[in-house]
N, CA, C and O of each residue as an XYZ file, in Angstrom:
616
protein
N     -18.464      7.793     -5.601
C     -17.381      7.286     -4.788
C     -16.082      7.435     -5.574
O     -16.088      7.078     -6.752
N     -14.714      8.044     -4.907
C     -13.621      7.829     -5.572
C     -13.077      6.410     -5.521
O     -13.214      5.365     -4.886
N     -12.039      7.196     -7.036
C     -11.132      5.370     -7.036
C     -10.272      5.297     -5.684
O      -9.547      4.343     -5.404
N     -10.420      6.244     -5.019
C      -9.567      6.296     -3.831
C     -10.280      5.368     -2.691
O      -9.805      4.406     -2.088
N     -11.550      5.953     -2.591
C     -12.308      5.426     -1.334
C     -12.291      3.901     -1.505
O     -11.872      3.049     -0.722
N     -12.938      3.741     -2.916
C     -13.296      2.535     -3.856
C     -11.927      1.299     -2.927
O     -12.209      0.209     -2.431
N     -10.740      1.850     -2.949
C      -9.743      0.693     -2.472
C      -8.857      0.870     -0.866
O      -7.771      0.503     -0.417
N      -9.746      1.453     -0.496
C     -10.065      1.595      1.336
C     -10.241      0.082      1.525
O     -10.544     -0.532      0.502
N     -10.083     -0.731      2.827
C     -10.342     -2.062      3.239
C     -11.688     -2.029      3.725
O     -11.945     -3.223      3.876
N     -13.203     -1.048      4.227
C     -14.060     -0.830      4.087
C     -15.110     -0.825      3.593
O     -16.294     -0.841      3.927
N     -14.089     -0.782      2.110
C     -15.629     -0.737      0.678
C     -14.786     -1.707     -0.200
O     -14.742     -1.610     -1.426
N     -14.197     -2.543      0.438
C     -13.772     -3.772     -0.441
C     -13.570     -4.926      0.321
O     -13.235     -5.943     -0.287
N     -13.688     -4.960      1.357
C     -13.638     -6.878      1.580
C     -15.013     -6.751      2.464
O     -15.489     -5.726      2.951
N     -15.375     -7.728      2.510
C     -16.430     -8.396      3.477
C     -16.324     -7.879      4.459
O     -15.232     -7.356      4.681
N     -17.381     -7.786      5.481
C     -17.301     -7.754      6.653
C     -16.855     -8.885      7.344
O     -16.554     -8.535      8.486
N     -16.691     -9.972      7.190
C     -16.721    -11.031      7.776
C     -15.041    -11.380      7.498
O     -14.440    -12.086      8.308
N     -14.565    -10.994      6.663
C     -13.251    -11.076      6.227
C     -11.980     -9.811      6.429
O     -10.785     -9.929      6.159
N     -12.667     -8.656      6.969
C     -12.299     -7.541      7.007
C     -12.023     -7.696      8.475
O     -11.079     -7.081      8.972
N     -12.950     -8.646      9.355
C     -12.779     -8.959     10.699
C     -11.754     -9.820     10.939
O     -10.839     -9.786     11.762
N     -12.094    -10.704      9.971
C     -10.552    -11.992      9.815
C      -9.282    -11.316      9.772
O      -8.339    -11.591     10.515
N      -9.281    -10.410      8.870
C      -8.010     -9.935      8.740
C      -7.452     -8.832      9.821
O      -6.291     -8.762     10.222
N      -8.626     -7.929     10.226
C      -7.993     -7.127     11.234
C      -7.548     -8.014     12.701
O      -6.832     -7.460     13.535
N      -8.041     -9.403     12.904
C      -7.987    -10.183     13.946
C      -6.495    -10.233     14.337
O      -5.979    -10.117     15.449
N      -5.850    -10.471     12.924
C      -4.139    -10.531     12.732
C      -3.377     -9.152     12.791
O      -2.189     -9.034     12.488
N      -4.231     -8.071     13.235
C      -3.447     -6.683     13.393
C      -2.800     -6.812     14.596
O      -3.149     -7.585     15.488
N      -1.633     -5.887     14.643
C      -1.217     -4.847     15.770
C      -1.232     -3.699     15.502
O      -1.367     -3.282     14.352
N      -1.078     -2.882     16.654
C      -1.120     -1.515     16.716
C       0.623     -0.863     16.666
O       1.448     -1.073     17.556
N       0.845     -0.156     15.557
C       2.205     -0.059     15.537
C       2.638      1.401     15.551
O       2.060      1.853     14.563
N       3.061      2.012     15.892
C       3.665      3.814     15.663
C       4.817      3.609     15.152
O       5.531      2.607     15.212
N       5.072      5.207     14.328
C       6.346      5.365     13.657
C       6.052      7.348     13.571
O       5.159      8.151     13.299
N       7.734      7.306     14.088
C       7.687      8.897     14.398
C       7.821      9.105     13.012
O       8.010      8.200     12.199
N       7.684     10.739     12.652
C       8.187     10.951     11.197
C       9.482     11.068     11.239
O      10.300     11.433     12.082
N       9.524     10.519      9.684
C      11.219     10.137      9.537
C      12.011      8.749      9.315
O      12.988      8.322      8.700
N      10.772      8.207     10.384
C      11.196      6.389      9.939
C      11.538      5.825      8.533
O      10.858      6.436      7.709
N      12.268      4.967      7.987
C      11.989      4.585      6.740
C      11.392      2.992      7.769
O      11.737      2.344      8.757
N      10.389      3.004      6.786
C       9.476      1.716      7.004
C      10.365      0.660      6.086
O      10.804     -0.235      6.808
N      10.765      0.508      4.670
C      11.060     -0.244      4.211
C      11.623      0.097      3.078
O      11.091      0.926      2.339
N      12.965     -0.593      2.739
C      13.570      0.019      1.327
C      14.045     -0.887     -0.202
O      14.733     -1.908     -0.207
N      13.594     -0.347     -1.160
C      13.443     -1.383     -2.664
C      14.381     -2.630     -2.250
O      15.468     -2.605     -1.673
N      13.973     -3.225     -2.504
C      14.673     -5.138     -2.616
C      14.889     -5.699     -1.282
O      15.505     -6.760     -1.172
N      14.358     -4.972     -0.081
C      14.277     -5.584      1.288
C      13.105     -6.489      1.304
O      12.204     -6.312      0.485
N      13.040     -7.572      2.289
C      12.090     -8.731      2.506
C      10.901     -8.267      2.610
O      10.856     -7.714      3.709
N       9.866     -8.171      2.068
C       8.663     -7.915      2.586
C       7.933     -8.727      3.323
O       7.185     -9.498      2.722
N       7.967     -8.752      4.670
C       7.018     -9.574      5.491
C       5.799     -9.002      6.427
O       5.111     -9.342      7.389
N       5.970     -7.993      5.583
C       4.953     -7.177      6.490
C       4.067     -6.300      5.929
O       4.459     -5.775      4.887
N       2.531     -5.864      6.492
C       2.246     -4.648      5.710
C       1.733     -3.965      6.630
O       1.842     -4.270      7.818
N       0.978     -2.744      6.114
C       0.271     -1.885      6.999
C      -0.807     -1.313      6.319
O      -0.779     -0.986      5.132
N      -2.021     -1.159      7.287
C      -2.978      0.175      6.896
C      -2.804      1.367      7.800
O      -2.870      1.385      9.030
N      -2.665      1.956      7.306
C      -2.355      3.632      7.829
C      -3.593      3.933      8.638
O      -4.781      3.779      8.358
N      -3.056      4.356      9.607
C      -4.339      4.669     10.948
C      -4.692      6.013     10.626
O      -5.767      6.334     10.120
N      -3.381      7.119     11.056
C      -3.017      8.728     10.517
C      -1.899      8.888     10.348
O      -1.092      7.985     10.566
N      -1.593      9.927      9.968
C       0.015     10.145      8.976
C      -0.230     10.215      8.444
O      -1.426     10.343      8.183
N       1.276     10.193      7.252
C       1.301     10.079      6.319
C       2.530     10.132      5.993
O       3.358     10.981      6.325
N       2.734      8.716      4.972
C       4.032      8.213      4.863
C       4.353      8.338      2.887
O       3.435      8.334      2.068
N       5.533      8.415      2.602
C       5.941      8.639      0.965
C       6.216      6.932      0.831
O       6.480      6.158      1.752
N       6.060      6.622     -0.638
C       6.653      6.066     -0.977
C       7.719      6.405     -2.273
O       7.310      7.364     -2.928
N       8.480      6.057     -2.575
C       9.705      6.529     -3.267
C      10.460      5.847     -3.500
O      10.770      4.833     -2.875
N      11.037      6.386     -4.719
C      12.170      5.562     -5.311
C      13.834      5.283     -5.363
O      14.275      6.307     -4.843
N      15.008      4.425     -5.723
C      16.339      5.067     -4.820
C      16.361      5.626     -6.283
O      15.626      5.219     -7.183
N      17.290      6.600     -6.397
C      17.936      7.513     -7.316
C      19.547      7.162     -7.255
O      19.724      7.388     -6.058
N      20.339      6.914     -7.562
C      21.363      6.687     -7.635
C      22.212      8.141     -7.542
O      22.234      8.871     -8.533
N      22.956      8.552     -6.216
C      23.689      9.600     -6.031
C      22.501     11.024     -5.570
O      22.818     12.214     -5.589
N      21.155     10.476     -5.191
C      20.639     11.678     -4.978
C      19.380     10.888     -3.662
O      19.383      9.812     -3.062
N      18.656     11.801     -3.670
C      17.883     11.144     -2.456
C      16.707     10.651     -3.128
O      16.439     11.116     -4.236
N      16.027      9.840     -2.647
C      14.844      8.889     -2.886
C      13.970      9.997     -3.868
O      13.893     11.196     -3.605
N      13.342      9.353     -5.033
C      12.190     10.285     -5.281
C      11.264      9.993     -4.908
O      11.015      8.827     -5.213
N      10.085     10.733     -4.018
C       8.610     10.445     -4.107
C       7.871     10.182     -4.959
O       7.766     11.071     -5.804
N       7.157      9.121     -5.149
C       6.172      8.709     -6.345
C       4.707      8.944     -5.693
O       3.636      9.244     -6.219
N       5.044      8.712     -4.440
C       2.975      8.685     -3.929
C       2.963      8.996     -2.441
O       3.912      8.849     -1.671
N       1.782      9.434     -2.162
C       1.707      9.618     -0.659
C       0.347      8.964     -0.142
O      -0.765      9.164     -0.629
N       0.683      8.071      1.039
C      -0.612      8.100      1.196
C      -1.127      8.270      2.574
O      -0.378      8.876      3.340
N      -2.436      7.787      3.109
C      -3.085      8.722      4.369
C      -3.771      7.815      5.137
O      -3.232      6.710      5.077
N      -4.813      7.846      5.883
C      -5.860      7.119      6.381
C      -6.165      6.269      5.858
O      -6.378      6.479      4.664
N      -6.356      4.996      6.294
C      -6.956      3.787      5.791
C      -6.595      3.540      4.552
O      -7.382      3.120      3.704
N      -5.458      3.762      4.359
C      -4.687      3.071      2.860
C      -3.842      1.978      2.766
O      -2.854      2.350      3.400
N      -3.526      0.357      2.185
C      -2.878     -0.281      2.396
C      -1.827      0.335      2.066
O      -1.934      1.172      1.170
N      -0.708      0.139      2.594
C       0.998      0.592      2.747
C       1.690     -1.288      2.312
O       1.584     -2.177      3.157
N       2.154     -1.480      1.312
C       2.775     -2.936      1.222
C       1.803     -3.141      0.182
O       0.640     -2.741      0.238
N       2.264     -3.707     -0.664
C       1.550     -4.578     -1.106
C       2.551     -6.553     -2.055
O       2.177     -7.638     -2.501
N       3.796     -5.822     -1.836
C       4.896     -6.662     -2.420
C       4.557     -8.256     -1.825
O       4.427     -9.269     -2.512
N       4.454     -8.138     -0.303
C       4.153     -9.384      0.759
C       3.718    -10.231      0.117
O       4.103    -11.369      0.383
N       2.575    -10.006     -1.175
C       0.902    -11.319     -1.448
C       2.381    -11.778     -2.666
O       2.577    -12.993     -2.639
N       3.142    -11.177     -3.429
C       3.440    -11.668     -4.480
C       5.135    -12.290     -4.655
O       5.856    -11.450     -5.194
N       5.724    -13.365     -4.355
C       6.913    -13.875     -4.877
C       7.530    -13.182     -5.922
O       7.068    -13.049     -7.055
N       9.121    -12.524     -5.291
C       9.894    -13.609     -4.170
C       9.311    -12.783     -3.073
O       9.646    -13.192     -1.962
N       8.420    -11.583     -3.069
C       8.108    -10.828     -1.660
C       9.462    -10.179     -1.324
O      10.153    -10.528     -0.367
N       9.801     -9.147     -2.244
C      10.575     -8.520     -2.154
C       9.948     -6.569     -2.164
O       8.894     -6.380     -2.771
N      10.425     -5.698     -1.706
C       9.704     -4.320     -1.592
C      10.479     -3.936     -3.331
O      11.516     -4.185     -3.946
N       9.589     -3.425     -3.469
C       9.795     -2.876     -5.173
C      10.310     -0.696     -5.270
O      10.846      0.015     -6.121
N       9.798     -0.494     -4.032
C       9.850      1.026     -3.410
C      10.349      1.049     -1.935
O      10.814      0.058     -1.372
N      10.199      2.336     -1.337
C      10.893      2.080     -0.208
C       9.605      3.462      0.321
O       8.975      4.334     -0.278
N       9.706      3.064      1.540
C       8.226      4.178      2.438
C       8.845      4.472      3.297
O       9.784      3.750      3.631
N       8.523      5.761      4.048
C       9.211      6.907      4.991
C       7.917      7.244      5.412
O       6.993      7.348      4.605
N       7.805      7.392      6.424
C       6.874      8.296      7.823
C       7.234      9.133      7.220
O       8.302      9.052      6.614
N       6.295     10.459      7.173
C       6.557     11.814      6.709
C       6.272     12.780      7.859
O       6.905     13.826      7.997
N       5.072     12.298      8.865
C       4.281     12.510     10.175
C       4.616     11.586     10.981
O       4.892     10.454     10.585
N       4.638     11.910     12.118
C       3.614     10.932     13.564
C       3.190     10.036     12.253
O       2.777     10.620     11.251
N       3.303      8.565     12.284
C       2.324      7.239     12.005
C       1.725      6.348     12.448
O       2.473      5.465     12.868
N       0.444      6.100     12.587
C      -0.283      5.564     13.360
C      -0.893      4.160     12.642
O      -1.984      4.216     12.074
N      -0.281      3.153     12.688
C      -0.683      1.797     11.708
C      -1.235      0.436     12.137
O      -0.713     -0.056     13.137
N      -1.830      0.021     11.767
C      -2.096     -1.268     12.056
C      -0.912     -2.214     11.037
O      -0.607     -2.219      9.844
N      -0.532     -2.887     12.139
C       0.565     -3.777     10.804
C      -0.360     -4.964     10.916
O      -1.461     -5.147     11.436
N       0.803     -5.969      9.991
C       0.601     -7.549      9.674
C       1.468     -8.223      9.412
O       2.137     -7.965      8.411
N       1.758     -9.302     10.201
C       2.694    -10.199      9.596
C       2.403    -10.950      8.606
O       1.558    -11.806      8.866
N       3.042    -10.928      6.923
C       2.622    -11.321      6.299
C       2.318    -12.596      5.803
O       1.476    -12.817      4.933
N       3.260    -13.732      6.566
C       3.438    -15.026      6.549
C       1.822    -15.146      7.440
O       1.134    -16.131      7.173
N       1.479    -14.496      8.097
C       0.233    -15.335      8.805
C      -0.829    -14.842      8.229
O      -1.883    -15.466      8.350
N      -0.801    -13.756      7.560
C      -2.259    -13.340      6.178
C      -1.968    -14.327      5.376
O      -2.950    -15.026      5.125
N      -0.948    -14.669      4.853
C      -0.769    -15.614      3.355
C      -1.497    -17.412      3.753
O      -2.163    -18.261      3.161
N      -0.832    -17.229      5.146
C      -1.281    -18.531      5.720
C      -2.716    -18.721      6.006
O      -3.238    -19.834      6.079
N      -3.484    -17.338      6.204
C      -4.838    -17.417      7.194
C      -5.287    -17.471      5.207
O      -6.083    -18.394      5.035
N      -5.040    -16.923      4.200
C      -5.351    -17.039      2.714
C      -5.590    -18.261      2.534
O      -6.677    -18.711      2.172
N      -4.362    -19.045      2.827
C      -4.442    -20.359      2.053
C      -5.330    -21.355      3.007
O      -5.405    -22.499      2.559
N      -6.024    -21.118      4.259
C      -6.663    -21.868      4.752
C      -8.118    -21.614      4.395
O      -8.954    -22.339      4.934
N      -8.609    -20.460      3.362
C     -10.024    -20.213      2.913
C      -9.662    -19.641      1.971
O      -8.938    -18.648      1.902
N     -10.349    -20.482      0.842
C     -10.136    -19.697     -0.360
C     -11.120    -18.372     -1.051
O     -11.178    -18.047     -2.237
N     -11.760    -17.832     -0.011
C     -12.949    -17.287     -0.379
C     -12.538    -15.632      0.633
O     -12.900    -14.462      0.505
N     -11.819    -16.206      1.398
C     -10.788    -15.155      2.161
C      -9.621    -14.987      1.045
O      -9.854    -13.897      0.522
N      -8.588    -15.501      0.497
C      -7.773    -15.492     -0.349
C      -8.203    -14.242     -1.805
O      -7.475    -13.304     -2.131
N      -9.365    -14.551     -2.372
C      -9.811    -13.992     -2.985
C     -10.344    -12.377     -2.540
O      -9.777    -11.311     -2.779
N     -11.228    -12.546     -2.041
C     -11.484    -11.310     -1.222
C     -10.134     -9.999     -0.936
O     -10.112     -8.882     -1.452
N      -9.093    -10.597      0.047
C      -7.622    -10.104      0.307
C      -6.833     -9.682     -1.329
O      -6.157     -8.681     -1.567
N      -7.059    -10.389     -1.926
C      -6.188    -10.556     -3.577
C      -7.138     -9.735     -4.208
O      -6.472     -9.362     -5.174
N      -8.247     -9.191     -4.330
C      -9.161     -8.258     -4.879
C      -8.964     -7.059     -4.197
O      -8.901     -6.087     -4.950
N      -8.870     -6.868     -3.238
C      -8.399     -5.694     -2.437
C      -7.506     -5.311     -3.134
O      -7.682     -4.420     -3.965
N      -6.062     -6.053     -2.893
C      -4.589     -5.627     -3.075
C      -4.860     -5.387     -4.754
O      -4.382     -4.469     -5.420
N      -5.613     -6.294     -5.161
C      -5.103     -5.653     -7.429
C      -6.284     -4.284     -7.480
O      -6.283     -3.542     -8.462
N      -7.082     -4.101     -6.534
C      -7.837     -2.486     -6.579
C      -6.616     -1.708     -6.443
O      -6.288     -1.032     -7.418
N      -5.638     -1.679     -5.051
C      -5.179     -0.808     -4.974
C      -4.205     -0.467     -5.994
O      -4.098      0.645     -6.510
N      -3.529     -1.450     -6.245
C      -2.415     -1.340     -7.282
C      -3.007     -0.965     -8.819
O      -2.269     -0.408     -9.632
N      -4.196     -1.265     -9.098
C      -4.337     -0.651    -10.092
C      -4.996      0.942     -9.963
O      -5.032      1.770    -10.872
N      -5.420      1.084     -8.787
C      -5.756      2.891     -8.552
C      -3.752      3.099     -8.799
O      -3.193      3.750     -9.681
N      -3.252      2.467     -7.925
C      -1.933      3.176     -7.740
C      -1.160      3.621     -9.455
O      -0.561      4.606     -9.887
N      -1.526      2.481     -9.949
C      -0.790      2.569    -11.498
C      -1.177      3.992    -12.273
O      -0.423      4.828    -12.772
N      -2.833      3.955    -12.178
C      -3.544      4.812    -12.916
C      -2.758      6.454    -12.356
O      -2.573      7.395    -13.129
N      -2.371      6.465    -10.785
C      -2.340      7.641    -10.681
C      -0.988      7.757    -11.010
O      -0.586      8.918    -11.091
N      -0.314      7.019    -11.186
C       1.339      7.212    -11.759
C       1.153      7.522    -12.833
O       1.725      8.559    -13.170
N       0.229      6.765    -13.964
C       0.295      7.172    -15.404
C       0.226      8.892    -15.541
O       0.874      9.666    -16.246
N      -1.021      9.151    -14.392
C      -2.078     10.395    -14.929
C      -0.338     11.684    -14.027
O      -0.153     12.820    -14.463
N       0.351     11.228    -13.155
C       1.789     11.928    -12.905
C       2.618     12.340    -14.107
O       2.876     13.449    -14.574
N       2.901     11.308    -14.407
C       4.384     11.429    -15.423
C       3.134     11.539    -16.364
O       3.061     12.766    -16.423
N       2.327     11.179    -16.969
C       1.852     12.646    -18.127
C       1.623     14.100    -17.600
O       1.638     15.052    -18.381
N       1.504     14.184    -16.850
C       1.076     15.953    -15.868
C       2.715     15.881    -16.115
O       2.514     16.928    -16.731
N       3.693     15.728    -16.193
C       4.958     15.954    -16.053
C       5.752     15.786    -17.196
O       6.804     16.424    -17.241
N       5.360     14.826    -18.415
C       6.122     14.396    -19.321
C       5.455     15.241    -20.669
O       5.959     16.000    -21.496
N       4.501     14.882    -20.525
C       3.342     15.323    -21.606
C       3.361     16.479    -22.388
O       2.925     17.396    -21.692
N       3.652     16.862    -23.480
C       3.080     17.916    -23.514
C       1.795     19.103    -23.559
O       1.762     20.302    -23.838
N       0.706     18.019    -23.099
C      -0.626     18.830    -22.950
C      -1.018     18.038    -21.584
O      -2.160     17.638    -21.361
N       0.045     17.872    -20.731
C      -0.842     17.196    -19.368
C      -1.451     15.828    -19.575
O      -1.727     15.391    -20.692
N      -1.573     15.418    -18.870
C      -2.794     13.807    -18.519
C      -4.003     13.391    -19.311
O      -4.597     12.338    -19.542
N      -4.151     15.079    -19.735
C      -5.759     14.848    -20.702
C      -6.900     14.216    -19.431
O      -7.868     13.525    -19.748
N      -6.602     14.568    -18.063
C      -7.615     13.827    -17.265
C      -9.177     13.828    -17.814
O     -10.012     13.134    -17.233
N      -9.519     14.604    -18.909
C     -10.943     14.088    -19.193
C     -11.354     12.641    -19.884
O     -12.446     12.105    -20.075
N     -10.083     12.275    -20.153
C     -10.269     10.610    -21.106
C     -10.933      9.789    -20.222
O     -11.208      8.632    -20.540
């Protein structure tokens, strides 16, 4: 299994909690092109990516956003929402047609704090993804900085 699949909402929360949480979905579209959300805006929201595929990226000062990551199907999009002050740290753009399930994040945090066994579950999800996400930034900017690449066999 990849570290990719590995932090899908599928092969990481419960079934029973995976139901809880999709209970609080909507069905949301975004043409390509949208910016979904940009660094230091409120995060109250998140998404799993239905299809598309949206960038996330960084501001550049005097130039346009850089891309840091892309992601696709069944990938959480947000993750700023779970953590105070819940501010976006990046900013995400539709790149395609986007096809998402959103969430309001005040009513995940709320449906969290009413089971703590849901709380956990949701908070194990989100530190999978962010730590796949870290790893693949590191294994970037060495493919880019490095002078012998990532060394991906370590």
């Amino acid at each position: 299994m990849s570290a990719q699949s590995r932090t899908r909402i599928t092969a990481t929360l419960s079934a029973e909690h995976r139901a809880r949480l999709m209970g609080l979905a909507r069905e949301v579209n975004f043409p390509a092109g949208t910016r979904l959300f940009n660094e230091g805006g409120r995060a109250d929201r998140f998404w799993i990516v239905r299809s598309g595929i949206v960038a996330l990226d960084v501001h550049v000062p005097g130039r346009q956003p850089a891309v840091v990551d892309r992601l696709d199907r069944d990938e959480l999009l947000g993750w700023s929402w779970l953590f105070p002050p819940h501010l976006w740290h990046l900013g995400a753009e539709a790149q395609t047609p986007l096809r998402t399930y959103e969430f309001d994040a005040a009513a995940v945090r709320m449906a969290m704090d009413a089971d703590p066994a849901f709380r956990a579950d949701v908070s194990q999800w989100v530190g999978q993804v962010l730590a796949r996400r870290l790893i693949s930034a590191r294994i970037r900017l060495l493919d880019r900085f490095a002078p012998y690449g990532s060394g991906s066999g370590i």
